[in-house]
N, C-alpha and C positions, 0 to 999 in steps of 0.2 A: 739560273734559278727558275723552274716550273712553279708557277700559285695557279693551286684549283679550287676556285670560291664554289663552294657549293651552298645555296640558304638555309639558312639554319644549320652549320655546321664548321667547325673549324678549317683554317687555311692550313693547308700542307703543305710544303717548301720541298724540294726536290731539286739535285742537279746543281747543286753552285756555280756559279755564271754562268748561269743562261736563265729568264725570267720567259713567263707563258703565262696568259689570262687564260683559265678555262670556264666558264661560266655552265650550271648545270640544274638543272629547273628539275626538284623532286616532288611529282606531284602524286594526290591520294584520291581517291575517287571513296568519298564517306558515307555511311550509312548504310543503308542493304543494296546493294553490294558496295561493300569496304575493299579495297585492293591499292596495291602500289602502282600505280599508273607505268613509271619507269620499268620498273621490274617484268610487269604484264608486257609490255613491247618486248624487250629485250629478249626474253621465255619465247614469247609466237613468232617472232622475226627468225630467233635460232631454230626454233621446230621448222620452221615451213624454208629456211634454206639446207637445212640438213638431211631432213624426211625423216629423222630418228630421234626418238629421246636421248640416245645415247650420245648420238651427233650435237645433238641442241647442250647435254653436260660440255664436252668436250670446248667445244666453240664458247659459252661462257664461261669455262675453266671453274666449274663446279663440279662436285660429284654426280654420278648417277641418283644416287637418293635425294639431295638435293631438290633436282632440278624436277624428280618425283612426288615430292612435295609441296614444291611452289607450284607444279599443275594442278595437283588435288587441290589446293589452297583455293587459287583461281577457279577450278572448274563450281569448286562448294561457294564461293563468295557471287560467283553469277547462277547457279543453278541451273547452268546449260554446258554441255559437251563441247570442250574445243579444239580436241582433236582426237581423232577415231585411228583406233589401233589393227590393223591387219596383219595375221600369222604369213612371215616371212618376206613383207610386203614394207615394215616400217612403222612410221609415224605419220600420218598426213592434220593437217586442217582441217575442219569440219567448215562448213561453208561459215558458220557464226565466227567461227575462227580467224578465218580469212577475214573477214566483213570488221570485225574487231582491232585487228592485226592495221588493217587498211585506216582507218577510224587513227589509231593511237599515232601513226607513222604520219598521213597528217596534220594533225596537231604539233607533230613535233617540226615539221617541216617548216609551219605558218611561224613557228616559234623564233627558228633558227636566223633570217637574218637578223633580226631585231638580237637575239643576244651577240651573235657575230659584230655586230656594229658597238656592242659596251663591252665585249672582248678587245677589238681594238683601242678603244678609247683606254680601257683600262690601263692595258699593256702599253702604249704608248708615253699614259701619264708615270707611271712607275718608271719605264723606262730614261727618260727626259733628265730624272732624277739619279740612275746610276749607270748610265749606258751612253755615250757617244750617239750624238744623233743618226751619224752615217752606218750605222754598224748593222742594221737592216735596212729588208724592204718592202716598202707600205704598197701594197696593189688591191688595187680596189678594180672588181672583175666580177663583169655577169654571168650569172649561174651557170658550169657546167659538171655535172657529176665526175668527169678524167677530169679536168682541173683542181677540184676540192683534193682528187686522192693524190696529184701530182704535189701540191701543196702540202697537205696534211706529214709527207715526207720531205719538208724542205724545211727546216726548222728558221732558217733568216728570213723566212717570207710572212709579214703578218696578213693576211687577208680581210676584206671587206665585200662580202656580197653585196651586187647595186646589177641596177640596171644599165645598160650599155651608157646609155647617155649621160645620166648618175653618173655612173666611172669615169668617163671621159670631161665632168665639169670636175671634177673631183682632183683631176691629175695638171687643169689649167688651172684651177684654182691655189696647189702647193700642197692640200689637204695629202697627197699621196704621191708615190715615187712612179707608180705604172699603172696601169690601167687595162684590163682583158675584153675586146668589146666585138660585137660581131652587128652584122645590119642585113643577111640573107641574101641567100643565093648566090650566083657567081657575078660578075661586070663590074665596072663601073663602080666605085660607092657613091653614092647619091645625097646629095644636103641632110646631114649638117657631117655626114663623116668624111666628104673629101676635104674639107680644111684639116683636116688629124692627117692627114697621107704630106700636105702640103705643106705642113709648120716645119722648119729647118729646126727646130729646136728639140725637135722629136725624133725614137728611131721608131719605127710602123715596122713589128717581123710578124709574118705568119707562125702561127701557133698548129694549130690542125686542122683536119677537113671534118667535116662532120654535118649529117645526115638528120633532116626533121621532115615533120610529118603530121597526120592526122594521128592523134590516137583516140581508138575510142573502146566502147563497151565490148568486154567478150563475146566474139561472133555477128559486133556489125548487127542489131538486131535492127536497126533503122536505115542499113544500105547506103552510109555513107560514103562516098569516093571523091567528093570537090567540095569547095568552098561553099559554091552556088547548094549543093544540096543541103547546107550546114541551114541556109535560109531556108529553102523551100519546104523543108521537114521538120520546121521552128525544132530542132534539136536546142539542146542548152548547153551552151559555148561554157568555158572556163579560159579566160581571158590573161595575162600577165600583164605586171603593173604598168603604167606610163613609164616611157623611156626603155624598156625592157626592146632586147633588139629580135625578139620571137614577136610581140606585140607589132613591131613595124615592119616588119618582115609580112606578118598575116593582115593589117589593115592594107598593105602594097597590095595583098593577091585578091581582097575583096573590090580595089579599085580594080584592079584588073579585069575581075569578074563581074564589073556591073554595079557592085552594092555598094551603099552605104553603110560601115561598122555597127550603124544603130538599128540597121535587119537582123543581123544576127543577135538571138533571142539571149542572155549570159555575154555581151559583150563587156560589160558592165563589172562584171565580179573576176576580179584579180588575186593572182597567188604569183608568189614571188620566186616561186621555182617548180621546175620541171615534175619535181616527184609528188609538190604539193598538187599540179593539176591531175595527175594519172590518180595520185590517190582517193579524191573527190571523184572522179570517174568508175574507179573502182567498185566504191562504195555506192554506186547509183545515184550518186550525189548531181551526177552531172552525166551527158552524152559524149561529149568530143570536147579534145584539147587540142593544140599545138605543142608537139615538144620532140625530144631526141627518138631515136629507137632503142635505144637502151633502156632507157625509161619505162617505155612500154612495156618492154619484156622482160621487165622486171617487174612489174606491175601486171604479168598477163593481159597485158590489153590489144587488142587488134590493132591495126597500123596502119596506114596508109600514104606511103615517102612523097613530100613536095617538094625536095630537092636537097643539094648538098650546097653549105657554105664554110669557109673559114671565118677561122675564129684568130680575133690579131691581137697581140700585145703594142702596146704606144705605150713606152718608157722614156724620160728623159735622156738626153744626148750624154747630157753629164754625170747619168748614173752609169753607164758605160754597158757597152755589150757582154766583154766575157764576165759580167756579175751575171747576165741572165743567162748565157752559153750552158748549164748544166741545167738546168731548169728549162730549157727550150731541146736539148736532147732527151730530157725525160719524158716530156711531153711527145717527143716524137715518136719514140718508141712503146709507147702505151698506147697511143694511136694506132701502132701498127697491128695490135691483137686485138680492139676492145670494139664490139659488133658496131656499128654505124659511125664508126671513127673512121679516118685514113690521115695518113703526114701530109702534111699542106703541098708536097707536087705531086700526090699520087692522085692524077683524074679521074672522079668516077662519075657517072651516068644517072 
């Protein structure tokens, strides 16, 4: 049985046995300009991955008039152009567009673990009450964009975005069944994740390989290429939260380089996932981040790779291998097409 709490609106029940928490934040932006916040996302997200009105119908499974109407709707409620029409050329974004687009996907981003965390709570409380406790699996895993999609198709797996370390008190503590955590670059893992490799009560498998980086503003206007420049051009960092294994990863390359985390200008201000930093970047909100290459370029932002790491699953011994065996094959091979991905034995440079 699926339940999709939406506020202020009735529960929908769907699918008898099997039960799902979806949690769904409809928010209105009032007064002049009046507009449905969710709606406005959903409209620019589908124009600007489509490049056509038509595309952007299709993809929301509305008409063409429709989706013609909720532009005009939007365009008259802001009294600015959001997206500029060219004879045999398409639909594009008009730079407010973009800038808005960037703006609302944000928000939604900052939103996201925080309802993901009383999705879980939900579903598990409901569950408790008509479901076998063993009958799923609770992984509590730091943020990566292949992960969520690999999930989001696995209907036994409930999720809990955390930070690496987060996840991993999470999975010692009972709160969770596995845990998804990574600590950067290739060697050795380094305190506090060589005890997770060394617990007998644990299985440690590689998930995939995967590739981060600077990202920053379109075209690099401040000539960023190192860390060390991040300081000396007081750029404005966009930082991930404590425990976060992109955060320990990037304070490593600051010792490395000489600094102290509290040189760099934005060390300070924290987002809980990869698309919330690029989209604050985006938006001129900020200079440079750390995060995937995916990200980036899906964010149009410039890039600049600091190296590849895996990304490990640590599952109890006694929730057993072949429950994760289809779930760690899917993961493989999504790896193997999706840009700054690779499967955990394919080395790359």
């Amino acid at each position: 049985m699926a339940v999709e709490i939406v506020p202020g609106s009735r529960q929908v029940l769907t699918e008898p046995g099997r039960l799902n928490v979806r949690l769904q934040v409809e928010g209105r932006c009032e007064g002049a300009p009046s507009f449905a916040l969710r709606g406005a996302h959903a409209l620019l997200d589908a124009l600007g991955r489509s490049g056509s009105l038509q595309g952007a119908a299709e993809r929301l499974s509305i008409s063409y008039r429709s989706a013609w109407g909720q532009l005009e709707a939007l365009e008259q409620a802001l009294g600015r152009p959001v997206v500029v029409k060219t004879k045999g050329h398409g639909t594009d974004l008009t730079s407010f567009g973009t800038a808005l687009l960037a703006l609302l996907a944000a928000s939604w981003n900052r939103l996201a673990p925080a309802l993901a965390a009383e999705e879980l709570a939900l579903t598990e409380g409901l569950r408790r009450l008509l479901e076998p406790a063993d009958a799923r699996i609770r992984l509590a895993a730091s943020h990566d964009p292949l992960l969520l999609e690999a999930v989001e198709a696995r209907r036994e797996i409930d999720l809990m975005v955390a930070g690496s370390l987060d996840a991993l008190a999470r999975l010692r503590d009972g709160t969770v069944d596995a845990a998804g955590f990574h600590y950067g670059s290739d060697g050795p893992p380094p305190a506090p994740f060589d005890a997770v490799f060394a617990d007998r009560d644990l299985i440690v498998v590689p998930l995939f390989r995967r590739e981060q980086g600077l990202m920053l503003a379109a075209g690099n206007p401040l000539r960023l290429e190192t860390v060390a420049d991040i300081a000396a051009r007081q750029a404005r960092f966009v930082n991930r939260q404590r425990g976060a294994g992109t955060r320990i990863w990037f304070e490593r390359l600051c010792a490395e380089a000489g600094l102290a985390p509290e040189a760099i200008v934005g060390h300070h201000t924290e987002e809980f996932t990869h698309q919330a930093v690029a989209a604050l970047i985006a938006t001129g909100a900020a200079d440079v981040g750390m995060g995937t290459r995916s990200v980036a370029e899906r964010f149009a932002l410039d890039y600049r790779p600091l190296g590849w790491e895996i990304y490990f699953l640590a599952a109890r011994a006694s929730l057993g291998a072949p429950r994760l065996a289809a779930f760690r094959d899917d993961l493989r091979d999504r790896a193997g097409r999706a840009s700054g991905y690779a499967a955990p034995d394919d080395v790359r440079e």
